[in-house]
C-alpha positions, 0 to 999 in steps of 0.5 A, spaced: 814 320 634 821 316 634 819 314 626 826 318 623 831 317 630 835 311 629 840 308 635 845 304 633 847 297 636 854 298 637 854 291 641 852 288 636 858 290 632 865 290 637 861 285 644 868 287 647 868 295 647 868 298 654 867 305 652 863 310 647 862 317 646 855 318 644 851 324 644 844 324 647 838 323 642 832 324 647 830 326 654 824 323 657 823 324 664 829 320 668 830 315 662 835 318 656 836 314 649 843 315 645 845 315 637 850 310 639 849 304 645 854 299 647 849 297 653 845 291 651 839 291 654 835 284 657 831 280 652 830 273 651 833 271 658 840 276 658 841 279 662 842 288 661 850 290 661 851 295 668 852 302 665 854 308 667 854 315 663 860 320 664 859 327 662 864 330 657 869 332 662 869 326 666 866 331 673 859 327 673 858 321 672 851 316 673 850 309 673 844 307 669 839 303 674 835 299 668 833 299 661 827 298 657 826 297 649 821 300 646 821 293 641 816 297 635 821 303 634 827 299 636 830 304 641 833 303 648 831 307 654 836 308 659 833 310 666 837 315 671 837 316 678 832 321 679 834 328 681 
């Protein structure tokens, strides 16, 4: 299902960067996975980085309650606050 969509790690190249503009690559209930992620998810004993998603013009915002990798297609899912 996710065979072809690929997410960029972008923590894995710049661990510094704070901000990202990205767009989104799925929707699944109240989880969204993005093309880019500067989020690191918890594995191996870390932690997950805090999130928050702001739309384009800066009006909404979310903070992502948790994550989850998907290990076999190597995508992060980002849970939302469901509304």
């Amino acid at each position: 299902m996710y065979k072809t969509e690929k997410m960029r790690k972008v923590f894995w190249e710049d661990t510094y960067l704070t901000k990202l503009e990205t767009t989104v690559m799925r929707v699944q209930g109240n989880e969204v996975v993005f093309h880019e992620t500067i989020a690191y998810s918890e594995s191996g004993g870390q932690a997950s980085d805090k999130a928050t998603i702001f739309s384009l013009d800066k009006k909404n915002e979310l903070q992502v309650i948790k994550s989850r990798i998907d290990e076999q297609n190597h995508l992060i899912f980002y849970m939302l606050p469901e509304n």
